[in-house]
C-alpha positions, 0 to 999 in steps of 0.5 A: 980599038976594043975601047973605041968600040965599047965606047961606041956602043956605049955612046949610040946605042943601037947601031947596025954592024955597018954603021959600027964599021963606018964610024969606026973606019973598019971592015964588017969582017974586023967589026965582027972579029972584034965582037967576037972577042968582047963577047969572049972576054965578057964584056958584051953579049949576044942575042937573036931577039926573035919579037914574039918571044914575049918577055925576052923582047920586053925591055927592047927598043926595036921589038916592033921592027926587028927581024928573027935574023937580026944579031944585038948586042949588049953590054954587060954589066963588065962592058958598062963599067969598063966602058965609061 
């Protein structure tokens, strides 16, 4: 299931957690623990890009409609290569 969802990420790009757990047939709540564990294992890394941070947001999409609150998550450079 943690491939599927490196995979997933990898393949969409930017999704939502409930688009993540629909296309995956999972809970939000299974959804998140699996993060949790990518994150633990290296293999994906967190951030809350708040937008007027500046250069942080520089490289993101979504600078121009994402919310402080709102959690991404990247692949690292371990999550790319093992996701592929």
């Amino acid at each position: 299931m943690l491939r599927k969802l490196l995979d997933l990420i990898r393949s969409e790009g930017i999704s939502s957690q409930t688009e993540l757990a629909r296309q995956m047939g999972i809970s939000i709540e299974t959804l998140s623990a699996l993060i949790q564990q990518l994150v633990r294992m290296g293999y994906l890394e967190g951030s809350n890009p708040a937008c007027d941070s500046g250069s942080a947001c520089a490289h993101c999409d979504v600078k121009s409609g994402c919310a402080p609150a709102m959690k991404m998550w990247t692949l690292t450079e371990k999550g790319k290569t093992g996701a592929g």
